[in-house]
Rosetta silent file (secondary structure, phi, psi, omega in degrees, C-alpha in Angstrom):
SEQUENCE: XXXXXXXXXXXXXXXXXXXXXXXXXXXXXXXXXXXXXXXXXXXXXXXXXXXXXXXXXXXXXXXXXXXXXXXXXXXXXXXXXXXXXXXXXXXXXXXXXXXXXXXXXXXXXXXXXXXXXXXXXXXXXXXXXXXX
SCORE:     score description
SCORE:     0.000 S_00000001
   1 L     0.000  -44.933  171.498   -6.194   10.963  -26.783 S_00000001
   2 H   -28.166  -62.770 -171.164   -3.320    8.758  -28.460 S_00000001
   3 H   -60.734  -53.034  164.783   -4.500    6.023  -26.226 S_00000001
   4 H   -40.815  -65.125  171.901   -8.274    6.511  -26.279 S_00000001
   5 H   -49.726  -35.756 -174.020   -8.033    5.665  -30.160 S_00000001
   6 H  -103.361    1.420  163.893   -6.089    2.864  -30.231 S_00000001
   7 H   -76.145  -35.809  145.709   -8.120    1.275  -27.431 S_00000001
   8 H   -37.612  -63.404 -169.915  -10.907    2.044  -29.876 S_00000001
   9 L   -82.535   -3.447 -179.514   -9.460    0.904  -32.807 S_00000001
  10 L   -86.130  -44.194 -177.156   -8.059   -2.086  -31.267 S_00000001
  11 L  -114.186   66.439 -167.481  -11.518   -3.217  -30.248 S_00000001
  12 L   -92.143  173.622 -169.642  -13.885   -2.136  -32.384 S_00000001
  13 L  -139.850  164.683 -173.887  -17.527   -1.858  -32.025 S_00000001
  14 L   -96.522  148.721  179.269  -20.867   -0.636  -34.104 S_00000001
  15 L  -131.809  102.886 -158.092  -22.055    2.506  -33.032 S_00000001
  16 L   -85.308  167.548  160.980  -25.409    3.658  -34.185 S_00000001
  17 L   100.633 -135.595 -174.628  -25.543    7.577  -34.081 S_00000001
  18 L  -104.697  148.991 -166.015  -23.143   10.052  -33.034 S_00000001
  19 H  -108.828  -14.315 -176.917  -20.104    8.358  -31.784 S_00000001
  20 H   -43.345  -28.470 -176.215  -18.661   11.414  -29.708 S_00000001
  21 H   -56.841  -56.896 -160.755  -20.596   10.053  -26.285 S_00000001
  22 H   -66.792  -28.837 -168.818  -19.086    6.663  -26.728 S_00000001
  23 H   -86.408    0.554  169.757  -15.257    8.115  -27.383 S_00000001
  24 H   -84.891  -32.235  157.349  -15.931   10.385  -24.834 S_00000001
  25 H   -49.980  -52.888  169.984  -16.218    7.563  -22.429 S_00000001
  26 H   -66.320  -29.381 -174.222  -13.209    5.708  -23.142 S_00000001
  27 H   -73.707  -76.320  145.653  -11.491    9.015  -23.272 S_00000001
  28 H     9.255  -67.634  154.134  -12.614    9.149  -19.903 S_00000001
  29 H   -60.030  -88.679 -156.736  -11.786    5.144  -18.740 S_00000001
  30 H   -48.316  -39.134  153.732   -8.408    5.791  -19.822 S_00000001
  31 H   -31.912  -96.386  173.337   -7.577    8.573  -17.691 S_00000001
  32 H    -0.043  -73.715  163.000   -8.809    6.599  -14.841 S_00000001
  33 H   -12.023  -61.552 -155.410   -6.654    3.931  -16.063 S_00000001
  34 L   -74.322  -65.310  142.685   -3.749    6.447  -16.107 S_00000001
  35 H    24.805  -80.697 -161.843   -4.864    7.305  -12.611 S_00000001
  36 H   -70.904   -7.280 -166.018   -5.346    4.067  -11.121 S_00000001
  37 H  -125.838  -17.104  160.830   -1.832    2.838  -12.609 S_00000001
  38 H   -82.854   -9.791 -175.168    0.557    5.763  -11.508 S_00000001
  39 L   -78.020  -50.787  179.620   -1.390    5.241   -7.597 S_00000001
  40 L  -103.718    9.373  159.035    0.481    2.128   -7.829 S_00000001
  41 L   -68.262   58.556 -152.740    3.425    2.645   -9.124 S_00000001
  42 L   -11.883  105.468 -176.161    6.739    3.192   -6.507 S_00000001
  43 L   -87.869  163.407 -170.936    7.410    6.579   -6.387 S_00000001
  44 L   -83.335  163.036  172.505   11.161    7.691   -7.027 S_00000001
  45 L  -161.825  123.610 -177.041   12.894   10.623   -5.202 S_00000001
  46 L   -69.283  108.256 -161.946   16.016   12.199   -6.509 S_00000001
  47 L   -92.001  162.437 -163.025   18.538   11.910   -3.617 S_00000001
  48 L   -78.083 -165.484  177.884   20.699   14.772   -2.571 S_00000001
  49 L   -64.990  -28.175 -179.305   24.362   15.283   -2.385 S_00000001
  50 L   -95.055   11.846  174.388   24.585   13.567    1.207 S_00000001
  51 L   -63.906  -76.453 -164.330   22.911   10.362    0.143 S_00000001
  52 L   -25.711  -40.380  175.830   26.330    8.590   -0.308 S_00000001
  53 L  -102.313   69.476  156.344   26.322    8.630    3.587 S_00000001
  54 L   -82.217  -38.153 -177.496   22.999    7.529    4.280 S_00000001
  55 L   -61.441  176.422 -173.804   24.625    4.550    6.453 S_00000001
  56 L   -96.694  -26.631  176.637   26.162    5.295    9.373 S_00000001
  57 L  -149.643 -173.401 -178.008   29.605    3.443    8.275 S_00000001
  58 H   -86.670   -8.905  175.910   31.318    1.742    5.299 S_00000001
  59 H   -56.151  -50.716 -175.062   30.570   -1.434    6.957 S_00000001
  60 H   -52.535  -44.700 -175.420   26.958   -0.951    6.441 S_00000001
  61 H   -60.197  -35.207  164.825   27.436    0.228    2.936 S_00000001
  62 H   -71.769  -65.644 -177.820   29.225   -3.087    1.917 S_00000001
  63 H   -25.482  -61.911 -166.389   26.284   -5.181    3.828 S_00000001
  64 H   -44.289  -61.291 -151.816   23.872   -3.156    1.426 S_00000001
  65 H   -63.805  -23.958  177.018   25.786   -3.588   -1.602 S_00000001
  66 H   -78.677  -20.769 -176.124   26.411   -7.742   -0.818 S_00000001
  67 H  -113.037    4.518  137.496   22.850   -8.240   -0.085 S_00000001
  68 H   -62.897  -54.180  172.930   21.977   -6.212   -3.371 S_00000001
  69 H   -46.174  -65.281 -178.201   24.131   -8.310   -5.019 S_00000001
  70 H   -29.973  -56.552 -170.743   22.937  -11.402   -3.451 S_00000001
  71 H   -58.435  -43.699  174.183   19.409  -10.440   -4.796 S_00000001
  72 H   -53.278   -0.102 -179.504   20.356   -9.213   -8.446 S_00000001
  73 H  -110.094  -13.886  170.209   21.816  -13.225   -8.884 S_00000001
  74 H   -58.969  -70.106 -170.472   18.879  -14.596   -7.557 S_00000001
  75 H   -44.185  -60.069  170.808   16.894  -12.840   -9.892 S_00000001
  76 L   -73.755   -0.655  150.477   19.105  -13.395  -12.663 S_00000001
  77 L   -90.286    7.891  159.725   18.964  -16.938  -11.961 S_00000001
  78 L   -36.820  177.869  164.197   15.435  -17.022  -12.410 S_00000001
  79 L   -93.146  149.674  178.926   14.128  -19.074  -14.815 S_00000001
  80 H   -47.273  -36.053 -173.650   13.008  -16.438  -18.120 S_00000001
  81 H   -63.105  -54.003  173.949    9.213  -16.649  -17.530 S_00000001
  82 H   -42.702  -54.422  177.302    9.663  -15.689  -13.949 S_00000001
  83 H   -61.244  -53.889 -167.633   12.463  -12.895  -14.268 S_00000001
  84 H   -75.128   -9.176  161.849   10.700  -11.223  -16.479 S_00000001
  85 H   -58.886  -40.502 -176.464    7.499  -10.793  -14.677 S_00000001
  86 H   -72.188   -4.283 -175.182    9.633  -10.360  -11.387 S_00000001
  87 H  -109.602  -27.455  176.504   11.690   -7.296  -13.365 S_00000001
  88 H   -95.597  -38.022  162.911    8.536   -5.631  -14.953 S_00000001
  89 H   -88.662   -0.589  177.738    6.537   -5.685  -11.802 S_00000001
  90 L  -129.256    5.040  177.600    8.932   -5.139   -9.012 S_00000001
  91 L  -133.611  -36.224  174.206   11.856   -3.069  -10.910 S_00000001
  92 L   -96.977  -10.023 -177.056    9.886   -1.237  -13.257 S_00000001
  93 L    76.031   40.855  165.232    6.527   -0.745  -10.966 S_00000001
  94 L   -85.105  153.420  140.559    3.898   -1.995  -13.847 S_00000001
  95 L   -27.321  150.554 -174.385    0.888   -3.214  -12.885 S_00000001
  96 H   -76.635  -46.242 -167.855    0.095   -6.867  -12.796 S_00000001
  97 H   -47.244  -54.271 -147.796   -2.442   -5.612  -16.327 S_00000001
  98 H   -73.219  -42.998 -175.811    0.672   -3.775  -17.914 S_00000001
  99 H   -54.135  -38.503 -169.115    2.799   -6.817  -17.315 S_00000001
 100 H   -70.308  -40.638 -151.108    0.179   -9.255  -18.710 S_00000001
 101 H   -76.647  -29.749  179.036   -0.309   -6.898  -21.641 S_00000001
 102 H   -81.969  -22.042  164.155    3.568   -6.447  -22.489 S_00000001
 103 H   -42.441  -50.778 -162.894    3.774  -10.298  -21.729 S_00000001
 104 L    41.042   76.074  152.720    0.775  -11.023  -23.908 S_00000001
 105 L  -154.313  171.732 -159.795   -0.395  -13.242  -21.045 S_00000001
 106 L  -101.135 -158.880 -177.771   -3.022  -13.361  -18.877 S_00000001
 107 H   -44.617  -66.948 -167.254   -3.446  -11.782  -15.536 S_00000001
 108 H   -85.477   21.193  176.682   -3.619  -14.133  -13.782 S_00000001
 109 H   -86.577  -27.265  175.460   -0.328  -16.241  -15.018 S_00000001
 110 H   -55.125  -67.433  174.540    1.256  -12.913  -14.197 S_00000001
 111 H   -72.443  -11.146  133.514    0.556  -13.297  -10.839 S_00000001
 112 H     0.099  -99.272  151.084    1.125  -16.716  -10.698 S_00000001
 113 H   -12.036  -37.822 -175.732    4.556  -15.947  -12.207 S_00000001
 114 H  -114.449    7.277  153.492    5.485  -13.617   -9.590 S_00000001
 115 H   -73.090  -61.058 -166.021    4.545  -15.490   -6.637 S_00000001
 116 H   -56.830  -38.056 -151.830    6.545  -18.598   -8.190 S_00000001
 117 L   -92.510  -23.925 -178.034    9.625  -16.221   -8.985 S_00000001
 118 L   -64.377  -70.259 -161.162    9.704  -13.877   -5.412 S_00000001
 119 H   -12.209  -55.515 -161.034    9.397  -17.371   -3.714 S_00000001
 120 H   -99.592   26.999  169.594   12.790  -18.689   -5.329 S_00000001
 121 H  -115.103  -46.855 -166.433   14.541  -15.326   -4.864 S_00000001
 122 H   -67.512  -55.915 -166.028   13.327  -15.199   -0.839 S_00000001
 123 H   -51.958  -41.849 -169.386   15.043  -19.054   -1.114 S_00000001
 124 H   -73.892  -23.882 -178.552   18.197  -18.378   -2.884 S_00000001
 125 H   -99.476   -9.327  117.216   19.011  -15.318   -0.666 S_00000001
 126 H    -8.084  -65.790 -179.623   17.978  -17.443    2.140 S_00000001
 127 L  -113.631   26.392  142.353   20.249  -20.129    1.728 S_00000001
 128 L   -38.609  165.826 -173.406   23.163  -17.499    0.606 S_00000001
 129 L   -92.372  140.598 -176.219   26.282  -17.839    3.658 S_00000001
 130 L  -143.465   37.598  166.187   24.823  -15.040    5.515 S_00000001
 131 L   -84.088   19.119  135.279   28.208  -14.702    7.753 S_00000001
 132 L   -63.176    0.000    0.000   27.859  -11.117    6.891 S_00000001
C-alpha cells in the first residue's frame, strides 16, 4: 500500500470522481511490479553444514577463492560509474529499473554501464597470470 501511495503522490494526476478505481489500479501495477522484479532476482539458498566441502579437495577450494579474488579487484578497479551499476545489478540482483532509479539515471545508461563494466572485468581476469 506504502508503495502504491508514494507512486501516487510522486506523480500526481487530476482525477474527476471517485478516485478508489484509479488507486486501485496502481495498487494493482505495483504488485505486478513486485512480481515481475523478485522473478528476476537470483535466488539465495542457505547452505548446510557440509557446504565447506563442496570441492572435492583444498586445491580446488584455493582455485575458487583466487579466481574470486581475481574478480572482486577487477571490479573494484572499475571505474565508479561502472562498479556501481556492476554491484547493484549483479551482487545485489536489482533490476536494470531499480538500478536506474537508485542511480537516478536512465535505463538505458544502466545498461550501457554494465555492458562497459562486465566487459573490463571479463578483460582484467583475462589477462590475470592464470598459471593456476
Amino acid at each position: 500500500m506504502q508503495d502504491t501511495f508514494e507512486r501516487a503522490l510522486r506523480s500526481p494526476r487530476r482525477i474527476r470522481g471517485d478516485t478508489r478505481p484509479y488507486l486501485m489500479q496502481a495498487l494493482r501495477n505495483t504488485h505486478i511490479d513486485r512480481i515481475r522484479a523478485a522473478r528476476n532476482r537470483p535466488k539465495t539458498v542457505e547452505l548446510g553444514p557440509d557446504a565447506a566441502g563442496c570441492c572435492s579437495s583444498t586445491d580446488e577450494q584455493v582455485l575458487a577463492q583466487m579466481r574470486a579474488h581475481c574478480v572482486l579487484d577487477a571490479v573494484a578497479a572499475l571505474p565508479c560509474a561502472y562498479r556501481d551499476v556492476v554491484l547493484a545489478v549483479d551482487v545485489q540482483g536489482c533490476s536494470y529499473r531499480e538500478a536506474a532509479d537508485r542511480q537516478g539515471i536512465p535505463i538505458g545508461t544502466v545498461m550501457s554501464r554494465l555492458s562497459r563494466g562486465r566487459r573490463q572485468v571479463i578483460r582484467a581476469v583475462d589477462g590475470v597470470d592464470r598459471s593456476w
